[in-house]
N, CA, C and O atoms as a GROMACS GRO file, in nm:
protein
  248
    1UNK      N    1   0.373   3.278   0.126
    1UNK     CA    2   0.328   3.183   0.227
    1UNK      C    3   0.233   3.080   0.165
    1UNK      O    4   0.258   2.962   0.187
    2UNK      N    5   0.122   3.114   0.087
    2UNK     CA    6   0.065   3.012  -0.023
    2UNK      C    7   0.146   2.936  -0.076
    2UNK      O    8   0.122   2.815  -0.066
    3UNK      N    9   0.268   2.979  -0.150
    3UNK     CA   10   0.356   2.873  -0.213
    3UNK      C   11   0.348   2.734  -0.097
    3UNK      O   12   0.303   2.620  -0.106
    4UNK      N   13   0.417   2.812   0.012
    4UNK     CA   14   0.483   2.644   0.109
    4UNK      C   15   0.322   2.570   0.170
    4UNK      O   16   0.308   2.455   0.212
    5UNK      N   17   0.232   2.661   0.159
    5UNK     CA   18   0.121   2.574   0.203
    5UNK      C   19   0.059   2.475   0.107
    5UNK      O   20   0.016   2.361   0.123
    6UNK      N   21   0.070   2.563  -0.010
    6UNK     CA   22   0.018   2.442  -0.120
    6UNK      C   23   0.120   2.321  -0.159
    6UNK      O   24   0.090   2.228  -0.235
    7UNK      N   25   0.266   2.340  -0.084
    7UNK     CA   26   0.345   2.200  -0.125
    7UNK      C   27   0.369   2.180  -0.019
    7UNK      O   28   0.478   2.123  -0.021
    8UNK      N   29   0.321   2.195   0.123
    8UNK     CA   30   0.308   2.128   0.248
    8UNK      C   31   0.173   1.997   0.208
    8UNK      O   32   0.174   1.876   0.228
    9UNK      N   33   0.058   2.092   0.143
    9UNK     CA   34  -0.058   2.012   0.138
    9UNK      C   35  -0.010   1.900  -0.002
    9UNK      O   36  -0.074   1.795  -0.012
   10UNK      N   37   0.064   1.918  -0.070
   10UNK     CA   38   0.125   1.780  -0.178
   10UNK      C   39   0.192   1.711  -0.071
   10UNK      O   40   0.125   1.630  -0.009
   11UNK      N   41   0.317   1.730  -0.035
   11UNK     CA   42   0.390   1.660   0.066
   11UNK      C   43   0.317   1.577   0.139
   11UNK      O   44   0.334   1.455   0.138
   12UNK      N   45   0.242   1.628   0.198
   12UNK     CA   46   0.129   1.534   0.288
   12UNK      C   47   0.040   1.451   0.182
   12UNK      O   48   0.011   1.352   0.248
   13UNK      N   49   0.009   1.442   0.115
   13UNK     CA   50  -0.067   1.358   0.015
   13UNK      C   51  -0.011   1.298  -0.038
   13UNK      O   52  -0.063   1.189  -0.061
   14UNK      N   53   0.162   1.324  -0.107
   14UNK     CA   54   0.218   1.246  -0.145
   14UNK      C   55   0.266   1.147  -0.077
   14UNK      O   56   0.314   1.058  -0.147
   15UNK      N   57   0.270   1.131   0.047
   15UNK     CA   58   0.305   1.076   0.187
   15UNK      C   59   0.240   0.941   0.204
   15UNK      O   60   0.290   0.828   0.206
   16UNK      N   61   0.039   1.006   0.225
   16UNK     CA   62  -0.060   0.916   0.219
   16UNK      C   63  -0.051   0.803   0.095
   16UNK      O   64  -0.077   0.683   0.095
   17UNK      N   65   0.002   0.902  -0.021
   17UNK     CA   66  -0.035   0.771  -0.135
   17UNK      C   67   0.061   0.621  -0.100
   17UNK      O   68   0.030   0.502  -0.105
   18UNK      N   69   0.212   0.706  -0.055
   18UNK     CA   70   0.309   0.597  -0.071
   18UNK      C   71   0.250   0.484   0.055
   18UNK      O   72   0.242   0.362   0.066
   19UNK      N   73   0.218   0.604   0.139
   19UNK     CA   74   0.195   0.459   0.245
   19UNK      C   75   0.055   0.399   0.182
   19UNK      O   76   0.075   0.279   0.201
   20UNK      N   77  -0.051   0.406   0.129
   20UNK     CA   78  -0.115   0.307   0.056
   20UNK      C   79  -0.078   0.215   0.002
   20UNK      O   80  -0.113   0.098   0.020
   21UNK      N   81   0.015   0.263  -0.087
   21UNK     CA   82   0.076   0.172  -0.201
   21UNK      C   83   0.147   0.086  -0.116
   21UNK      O   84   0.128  -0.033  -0.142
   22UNK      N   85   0.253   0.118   0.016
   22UNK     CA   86   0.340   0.058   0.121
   22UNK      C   87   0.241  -0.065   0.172
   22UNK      O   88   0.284  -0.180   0.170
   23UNK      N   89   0.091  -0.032   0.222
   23UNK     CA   90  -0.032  -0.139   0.257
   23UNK      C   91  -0.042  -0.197   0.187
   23UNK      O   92  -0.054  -0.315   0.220
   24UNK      N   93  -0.045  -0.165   0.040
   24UNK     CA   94  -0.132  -0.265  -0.106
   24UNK      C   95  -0.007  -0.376  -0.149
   24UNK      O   96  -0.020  -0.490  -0.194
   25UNK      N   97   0.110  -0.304  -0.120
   25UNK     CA   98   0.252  -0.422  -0.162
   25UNK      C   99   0.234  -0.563  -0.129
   25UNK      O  100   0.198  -0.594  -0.016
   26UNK      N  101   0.256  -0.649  -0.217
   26UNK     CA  102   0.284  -0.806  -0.153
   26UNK      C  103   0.422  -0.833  -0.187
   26UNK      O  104   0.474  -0.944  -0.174
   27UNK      N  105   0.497  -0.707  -0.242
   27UNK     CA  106   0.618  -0.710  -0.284
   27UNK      C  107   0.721  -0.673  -0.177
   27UNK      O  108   0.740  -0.551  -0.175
   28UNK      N  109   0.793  -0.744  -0.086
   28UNK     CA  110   0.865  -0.725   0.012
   28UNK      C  111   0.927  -0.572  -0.013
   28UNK      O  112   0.887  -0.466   0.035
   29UNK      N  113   1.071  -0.604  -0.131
   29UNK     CA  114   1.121  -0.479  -0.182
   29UNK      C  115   1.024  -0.349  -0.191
   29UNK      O  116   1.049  -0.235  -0.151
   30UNK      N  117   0.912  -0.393  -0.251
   30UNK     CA  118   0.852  -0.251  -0.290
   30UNK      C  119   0.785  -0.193  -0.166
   30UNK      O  120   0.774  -0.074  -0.140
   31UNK      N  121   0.740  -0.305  -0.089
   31UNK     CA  122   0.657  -0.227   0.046
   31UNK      C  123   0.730  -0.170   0.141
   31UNK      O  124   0.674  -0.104   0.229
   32UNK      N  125   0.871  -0.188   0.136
   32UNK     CA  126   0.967  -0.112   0.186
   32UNK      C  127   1.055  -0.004   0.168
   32UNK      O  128   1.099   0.079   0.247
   33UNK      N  129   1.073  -0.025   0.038
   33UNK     CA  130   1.045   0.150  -0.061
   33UNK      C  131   0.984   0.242  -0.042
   33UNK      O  132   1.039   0.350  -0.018
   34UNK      N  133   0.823   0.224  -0.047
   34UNK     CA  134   0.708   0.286   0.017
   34UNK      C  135   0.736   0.340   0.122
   34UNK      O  136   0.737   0.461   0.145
   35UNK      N  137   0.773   0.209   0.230
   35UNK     CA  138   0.722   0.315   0.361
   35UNK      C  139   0.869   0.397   0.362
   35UNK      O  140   0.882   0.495   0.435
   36UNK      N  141   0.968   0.354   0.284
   36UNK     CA  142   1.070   0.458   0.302
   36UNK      C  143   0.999   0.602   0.225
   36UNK      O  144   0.980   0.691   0.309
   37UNK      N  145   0.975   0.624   0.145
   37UNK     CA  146   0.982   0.704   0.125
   37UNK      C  147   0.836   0.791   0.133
   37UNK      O  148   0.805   0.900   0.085
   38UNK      N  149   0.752   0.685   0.224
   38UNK     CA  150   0.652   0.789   0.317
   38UNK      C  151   0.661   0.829   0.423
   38UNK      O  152   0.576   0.897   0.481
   39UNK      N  153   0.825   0.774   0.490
   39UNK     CA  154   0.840   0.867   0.606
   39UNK      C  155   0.924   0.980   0.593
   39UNK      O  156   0.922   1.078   0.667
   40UNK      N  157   1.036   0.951   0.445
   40UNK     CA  158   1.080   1.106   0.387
   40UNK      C  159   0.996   1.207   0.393
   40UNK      O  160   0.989   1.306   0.466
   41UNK      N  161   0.927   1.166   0.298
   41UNK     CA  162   0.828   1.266   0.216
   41UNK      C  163   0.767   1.360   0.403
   41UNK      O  164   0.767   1.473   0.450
   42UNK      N  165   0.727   1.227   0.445
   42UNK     CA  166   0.636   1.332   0.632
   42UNK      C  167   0.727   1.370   0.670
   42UNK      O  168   0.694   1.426   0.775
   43UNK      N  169   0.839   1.382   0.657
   43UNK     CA  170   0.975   1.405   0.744
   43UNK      C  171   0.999   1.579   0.700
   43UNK      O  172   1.028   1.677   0.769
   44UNK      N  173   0.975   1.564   0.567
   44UNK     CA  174   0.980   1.684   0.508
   44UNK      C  175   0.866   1.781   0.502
   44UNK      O  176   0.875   1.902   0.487
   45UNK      N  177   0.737   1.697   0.520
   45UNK     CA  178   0.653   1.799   0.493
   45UNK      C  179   0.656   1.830   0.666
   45UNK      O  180   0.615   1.943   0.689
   46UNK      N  181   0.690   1.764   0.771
   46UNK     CA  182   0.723   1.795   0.901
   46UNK      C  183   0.813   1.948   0.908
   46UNK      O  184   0.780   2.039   0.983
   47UNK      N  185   0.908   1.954   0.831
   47UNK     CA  186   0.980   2.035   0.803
   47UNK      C  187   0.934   2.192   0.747
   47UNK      O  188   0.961   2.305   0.786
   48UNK      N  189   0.862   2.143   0.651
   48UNK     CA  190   0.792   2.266   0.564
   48UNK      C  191   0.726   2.320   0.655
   48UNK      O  192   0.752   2.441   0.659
   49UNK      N  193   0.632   2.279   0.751
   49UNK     CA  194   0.517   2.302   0.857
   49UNK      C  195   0.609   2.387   0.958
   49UNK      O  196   0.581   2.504   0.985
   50UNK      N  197   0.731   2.312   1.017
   50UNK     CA  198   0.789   2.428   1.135
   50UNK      C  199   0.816   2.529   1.059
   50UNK      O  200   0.760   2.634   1.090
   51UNK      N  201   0.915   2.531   0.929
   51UNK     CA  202   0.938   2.658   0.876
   51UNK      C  203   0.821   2.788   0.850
   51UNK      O  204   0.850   2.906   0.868
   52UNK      N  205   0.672   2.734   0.801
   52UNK     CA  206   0.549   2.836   0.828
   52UNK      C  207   0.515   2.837   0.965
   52UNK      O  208   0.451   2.937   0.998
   53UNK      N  209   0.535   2.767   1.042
   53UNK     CA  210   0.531   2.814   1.180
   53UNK      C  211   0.592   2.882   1.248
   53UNK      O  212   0.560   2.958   1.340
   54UNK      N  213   0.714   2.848   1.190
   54UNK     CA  214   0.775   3.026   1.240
   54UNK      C  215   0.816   3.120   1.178
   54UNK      O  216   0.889   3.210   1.217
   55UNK      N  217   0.766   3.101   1.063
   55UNK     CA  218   0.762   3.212   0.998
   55UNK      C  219   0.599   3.301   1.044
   55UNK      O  220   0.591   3.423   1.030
   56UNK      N  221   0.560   3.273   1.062
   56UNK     CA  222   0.400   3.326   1.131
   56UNK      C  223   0.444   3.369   1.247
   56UNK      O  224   0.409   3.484   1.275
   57UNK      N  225   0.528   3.297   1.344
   57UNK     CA  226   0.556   3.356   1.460
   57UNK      C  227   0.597   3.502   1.492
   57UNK      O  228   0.562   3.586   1.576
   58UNK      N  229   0.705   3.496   1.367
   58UNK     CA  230   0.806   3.563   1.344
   58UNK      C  231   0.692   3.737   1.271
   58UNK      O  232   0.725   3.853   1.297
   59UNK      N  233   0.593   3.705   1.202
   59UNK     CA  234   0.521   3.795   1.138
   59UNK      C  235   0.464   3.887   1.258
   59UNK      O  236   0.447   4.009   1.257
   60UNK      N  237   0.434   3.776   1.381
   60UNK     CA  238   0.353   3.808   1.488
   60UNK      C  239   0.389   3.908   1.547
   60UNK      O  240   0.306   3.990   1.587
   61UNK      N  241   0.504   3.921   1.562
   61UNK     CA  242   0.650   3.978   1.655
   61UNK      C  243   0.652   4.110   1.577
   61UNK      O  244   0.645   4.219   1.634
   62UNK      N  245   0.658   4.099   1.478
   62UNK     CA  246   0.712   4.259   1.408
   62UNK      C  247   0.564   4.334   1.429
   62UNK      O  248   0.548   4.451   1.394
   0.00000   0.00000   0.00000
C-alpha cells in the first residue's frame, strides 16, 4: 500500500509541475502539451487514489 501512495504522491506533483510549466508557456504548442499532460498525469493519479480506496474498503470488510 506504500508503494501506490508514494506514486500517487509523484503523480500529483508531477501534475502540479506540468501545469506550472502549462502557466509559464508563451509557447502556444508547449502550453498545450502541458496542460495535456497535467490532466493525464491527475487523471491517473485520480485513478491510483480510487484503487487505495478500495482497496482500504475492501481491508475494512474482511
Amino acid at each position: 500500500m506504500q508503494d501506490m501512495l508514494t506514486h500517487l504522491e509523484k503523480l500529483r506533483r508531477d501534475a502540479a509541475e506540468c501545469a506550472l510549466i502549462r502557466d509559464l508557456a508563451t509557447d502556444l504548442r508547449k502550453r498545450e502539451l502541458f496542460s495535456k499532460l497535467a490532466e493525464h498525469l491527475t487523471a491517473l493519479a485520480t485513478q491510483v487514489e480510487e484503487t487505495i480506496n478500495a482497496a482500504r474498503k475492501e481491508d475494512q470488510i474482511i
